[in-house]
MMTF fields as JSON, N, C-alpha, C and O atoms, coordinates in Angstrom:
{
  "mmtfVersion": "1.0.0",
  "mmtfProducer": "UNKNOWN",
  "numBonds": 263,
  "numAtoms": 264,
  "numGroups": 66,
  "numChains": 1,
  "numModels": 1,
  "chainsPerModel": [1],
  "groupsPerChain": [66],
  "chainIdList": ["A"],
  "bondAtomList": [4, 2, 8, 6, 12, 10, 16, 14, 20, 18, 24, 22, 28, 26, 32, 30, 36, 34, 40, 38, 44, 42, 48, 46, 52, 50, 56, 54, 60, 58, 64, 62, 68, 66, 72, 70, 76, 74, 80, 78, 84, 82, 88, 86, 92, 90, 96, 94, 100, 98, 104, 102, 108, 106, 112, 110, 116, 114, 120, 118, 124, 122, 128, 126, 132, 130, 136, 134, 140, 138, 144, 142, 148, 146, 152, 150, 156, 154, 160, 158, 164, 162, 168, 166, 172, 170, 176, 174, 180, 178, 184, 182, 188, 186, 192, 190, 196, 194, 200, 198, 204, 202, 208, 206, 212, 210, 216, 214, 220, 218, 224, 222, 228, 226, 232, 230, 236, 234, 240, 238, 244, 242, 248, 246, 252, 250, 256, 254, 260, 258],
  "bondOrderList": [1, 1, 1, 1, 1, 1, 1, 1, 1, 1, 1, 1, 1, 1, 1, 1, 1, 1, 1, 1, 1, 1, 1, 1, 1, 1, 1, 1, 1, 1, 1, 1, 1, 1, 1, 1, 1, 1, 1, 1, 1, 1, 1, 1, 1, 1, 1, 1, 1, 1, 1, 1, 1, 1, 1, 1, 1, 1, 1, 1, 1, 1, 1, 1, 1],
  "groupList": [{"groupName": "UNK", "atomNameList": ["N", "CA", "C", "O"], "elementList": ["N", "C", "C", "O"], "formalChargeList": [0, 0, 0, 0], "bondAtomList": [1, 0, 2, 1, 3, 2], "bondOrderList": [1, 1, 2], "singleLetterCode": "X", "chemCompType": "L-PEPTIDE LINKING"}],
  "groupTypeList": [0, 0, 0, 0, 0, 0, 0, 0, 0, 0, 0, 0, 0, 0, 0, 0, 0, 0, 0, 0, 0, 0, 0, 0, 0, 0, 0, 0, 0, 0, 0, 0, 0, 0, 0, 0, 0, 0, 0, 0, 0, 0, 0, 0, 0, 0, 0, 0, 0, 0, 0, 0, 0, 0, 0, 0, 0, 0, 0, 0, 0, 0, 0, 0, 0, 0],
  "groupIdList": [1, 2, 3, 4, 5, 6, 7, 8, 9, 10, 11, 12, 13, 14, 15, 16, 17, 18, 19, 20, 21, 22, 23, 24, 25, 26, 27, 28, 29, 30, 31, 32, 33, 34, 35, 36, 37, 38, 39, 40, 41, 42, 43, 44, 45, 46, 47, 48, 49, 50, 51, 52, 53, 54, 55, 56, 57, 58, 59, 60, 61, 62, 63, 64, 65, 66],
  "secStructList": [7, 7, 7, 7, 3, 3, 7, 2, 2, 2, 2, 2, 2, 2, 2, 7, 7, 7, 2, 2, 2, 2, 2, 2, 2, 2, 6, 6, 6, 1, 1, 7, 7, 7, 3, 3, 7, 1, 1, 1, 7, 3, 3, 3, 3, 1, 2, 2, 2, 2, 2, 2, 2, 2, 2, 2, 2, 2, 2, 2, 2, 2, 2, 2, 7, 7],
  "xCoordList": [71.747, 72.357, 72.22, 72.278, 72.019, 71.7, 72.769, 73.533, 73.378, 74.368, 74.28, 74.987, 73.119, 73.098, 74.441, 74.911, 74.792, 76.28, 75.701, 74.955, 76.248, 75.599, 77.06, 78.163, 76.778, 77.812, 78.149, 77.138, 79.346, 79.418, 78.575, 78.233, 78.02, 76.848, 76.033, 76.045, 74.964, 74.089, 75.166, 74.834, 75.81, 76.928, 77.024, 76.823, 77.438, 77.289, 76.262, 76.194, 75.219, 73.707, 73.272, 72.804, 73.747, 73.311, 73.631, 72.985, 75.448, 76.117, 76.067, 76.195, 75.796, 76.093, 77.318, 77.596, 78.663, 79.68, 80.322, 79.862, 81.738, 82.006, 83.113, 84.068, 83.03, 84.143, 85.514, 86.0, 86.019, 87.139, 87.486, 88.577, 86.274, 86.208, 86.319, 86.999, 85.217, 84.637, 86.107, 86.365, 86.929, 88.226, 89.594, 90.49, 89.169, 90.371, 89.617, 90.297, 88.42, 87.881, 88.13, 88.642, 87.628, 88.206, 90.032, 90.451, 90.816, 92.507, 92.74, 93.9, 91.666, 91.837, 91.109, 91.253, 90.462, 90.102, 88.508, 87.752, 88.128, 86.909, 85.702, 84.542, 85.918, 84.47, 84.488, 85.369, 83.531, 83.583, 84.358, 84.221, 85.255, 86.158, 85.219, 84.01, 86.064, 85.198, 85.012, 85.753, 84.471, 84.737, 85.197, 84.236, 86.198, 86.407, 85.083, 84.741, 84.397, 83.321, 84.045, 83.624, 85.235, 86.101, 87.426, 88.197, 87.848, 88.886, 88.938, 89.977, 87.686, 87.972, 86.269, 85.729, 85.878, 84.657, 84.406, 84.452, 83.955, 83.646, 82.461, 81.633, 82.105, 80.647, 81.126, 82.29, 79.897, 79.808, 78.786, 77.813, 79.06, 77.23, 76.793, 77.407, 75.714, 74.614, 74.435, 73.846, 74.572, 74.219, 75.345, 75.145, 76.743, 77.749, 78.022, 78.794, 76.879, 76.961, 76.003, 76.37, 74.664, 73.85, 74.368, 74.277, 74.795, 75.596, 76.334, 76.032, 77.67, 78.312, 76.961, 76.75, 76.364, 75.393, 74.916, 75.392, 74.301, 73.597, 74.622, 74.15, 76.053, 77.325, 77.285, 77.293, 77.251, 77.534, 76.71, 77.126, 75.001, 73.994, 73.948, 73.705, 74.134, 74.533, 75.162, 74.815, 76.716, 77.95, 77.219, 77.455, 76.431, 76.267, 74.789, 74.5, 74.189, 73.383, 74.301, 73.933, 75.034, 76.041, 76.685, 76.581, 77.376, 77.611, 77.2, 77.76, 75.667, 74.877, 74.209, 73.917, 74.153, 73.199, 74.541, 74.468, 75.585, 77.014, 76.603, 77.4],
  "yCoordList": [45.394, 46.683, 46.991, 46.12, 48.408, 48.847, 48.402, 47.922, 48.241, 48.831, 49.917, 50.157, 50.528, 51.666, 52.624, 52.711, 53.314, 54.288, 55.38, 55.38, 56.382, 57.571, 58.517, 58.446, 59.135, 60.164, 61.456, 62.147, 62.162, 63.383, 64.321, 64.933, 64.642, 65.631, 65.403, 66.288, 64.189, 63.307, 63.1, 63.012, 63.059, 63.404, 64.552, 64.669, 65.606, 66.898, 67.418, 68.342, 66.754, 67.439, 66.786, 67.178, 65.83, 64.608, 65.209, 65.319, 65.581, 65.867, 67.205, 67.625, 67.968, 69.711, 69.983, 71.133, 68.723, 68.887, 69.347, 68.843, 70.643, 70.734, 69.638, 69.218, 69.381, 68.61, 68.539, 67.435, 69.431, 69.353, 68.734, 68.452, 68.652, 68.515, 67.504, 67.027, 66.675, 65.309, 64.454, 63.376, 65.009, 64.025, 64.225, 63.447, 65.613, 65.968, 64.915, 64.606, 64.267, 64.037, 62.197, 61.392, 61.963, 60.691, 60.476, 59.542, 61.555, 60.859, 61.174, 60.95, 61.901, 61.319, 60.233, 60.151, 59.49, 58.145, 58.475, 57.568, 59.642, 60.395, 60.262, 60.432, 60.057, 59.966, 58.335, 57.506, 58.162, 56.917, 57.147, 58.022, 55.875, 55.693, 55.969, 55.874, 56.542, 56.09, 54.566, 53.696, 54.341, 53.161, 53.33, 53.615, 53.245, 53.421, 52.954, 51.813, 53.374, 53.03, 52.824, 52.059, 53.514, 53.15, 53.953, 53.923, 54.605, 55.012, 56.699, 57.215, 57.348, 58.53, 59.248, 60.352, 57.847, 57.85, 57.25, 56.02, 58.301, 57.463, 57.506, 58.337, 56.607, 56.761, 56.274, 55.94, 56.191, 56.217, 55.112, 55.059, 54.308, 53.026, 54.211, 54.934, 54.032, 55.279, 54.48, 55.265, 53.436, 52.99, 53.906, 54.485, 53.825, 54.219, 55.756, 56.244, 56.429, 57.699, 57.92, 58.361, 57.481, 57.152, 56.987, 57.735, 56.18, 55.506, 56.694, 57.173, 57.032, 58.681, 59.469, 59.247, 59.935, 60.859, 60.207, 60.773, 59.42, 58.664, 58.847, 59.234, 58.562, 58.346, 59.887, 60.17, 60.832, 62.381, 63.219, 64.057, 62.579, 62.91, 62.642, 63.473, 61.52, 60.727, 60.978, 60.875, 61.526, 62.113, 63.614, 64.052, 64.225, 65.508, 65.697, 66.743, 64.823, 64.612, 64.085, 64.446, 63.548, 63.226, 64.434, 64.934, 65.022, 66.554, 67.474, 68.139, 67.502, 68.537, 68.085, 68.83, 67.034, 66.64, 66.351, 65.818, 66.84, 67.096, 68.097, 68.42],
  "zCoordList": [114.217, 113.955, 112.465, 111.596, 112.212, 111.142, 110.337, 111.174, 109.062, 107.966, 106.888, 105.909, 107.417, 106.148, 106.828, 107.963, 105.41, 105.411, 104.672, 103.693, 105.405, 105.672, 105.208, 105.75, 104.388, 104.031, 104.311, 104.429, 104.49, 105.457, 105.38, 106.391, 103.999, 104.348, 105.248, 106.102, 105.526, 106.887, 107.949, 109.131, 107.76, 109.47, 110.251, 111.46, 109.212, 109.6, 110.017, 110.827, 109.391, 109.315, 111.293, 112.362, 110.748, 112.118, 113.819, 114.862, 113.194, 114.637, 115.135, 116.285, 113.739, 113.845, 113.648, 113.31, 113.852, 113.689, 112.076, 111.051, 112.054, 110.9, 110.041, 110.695, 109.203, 108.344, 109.029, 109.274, 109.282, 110.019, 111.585, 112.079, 112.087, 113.381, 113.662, 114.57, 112.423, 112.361, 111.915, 112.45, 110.983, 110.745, 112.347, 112.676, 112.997, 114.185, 115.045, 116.024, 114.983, 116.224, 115.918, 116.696, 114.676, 113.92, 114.431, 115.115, 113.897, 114.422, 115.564, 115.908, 116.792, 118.096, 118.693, 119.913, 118.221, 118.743, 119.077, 119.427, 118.961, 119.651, 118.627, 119.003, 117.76, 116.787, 116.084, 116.315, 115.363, 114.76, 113.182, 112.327, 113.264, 111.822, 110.931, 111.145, 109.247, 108.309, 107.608, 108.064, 106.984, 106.101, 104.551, 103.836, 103.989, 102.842, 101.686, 101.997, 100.692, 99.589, 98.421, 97.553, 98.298, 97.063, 96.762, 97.722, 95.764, 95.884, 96.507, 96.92, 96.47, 96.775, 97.514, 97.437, 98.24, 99.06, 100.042, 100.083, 101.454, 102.3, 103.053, 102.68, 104.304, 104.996, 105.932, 106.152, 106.75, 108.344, 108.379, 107.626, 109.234, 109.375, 110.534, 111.318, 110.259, 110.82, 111.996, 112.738, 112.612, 114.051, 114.95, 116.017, 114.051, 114.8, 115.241, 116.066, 114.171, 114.332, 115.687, 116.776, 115.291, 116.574, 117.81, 118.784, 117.721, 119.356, 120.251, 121.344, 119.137, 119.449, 119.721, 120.913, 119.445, 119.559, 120.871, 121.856, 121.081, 122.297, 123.574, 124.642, 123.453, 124.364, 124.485, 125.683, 123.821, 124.055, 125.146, 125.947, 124.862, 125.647, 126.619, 127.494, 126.844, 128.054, 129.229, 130.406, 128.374, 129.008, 129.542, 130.669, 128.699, 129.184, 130.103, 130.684, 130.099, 131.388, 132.889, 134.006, 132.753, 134.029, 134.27, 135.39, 133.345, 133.559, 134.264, 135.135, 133.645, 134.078, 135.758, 136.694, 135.679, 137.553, 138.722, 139.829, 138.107, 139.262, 140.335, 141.215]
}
């Protein structure tokens, strides 16, 4: 598994999702945590963003062949 950390601009860019969505979707259990970088920075390991993205498609191909 990867460890590169990927910062919200490449998240946003990644998910299409906006800033706000991405932290409502983070304190419902629904997106991947951040990782703290230091006192006033954070990132994402890019596998984990992947994966969400992969789990979403997934979900919405089962969706769609109902």
């Amino acid at each position: 598994m990867s460890n590169k950390i990927i910062r919200l601009p490449e998240v946003k860019d990644k998910t299409g999702l906006s800033t706000s969505t991405i932290y409502l979707h983070m304190t419902k259990g629904i997106f991947p945590k951040a990782i703290s970088l230091g006192e006033r920075a954070v990132g994402w390991l890019e596998a984990d963003i992947e994966q969400w993205l992969d789990d979403r498609i997934a979900a919405s191909k089962v969706a769609n062949n109902e």
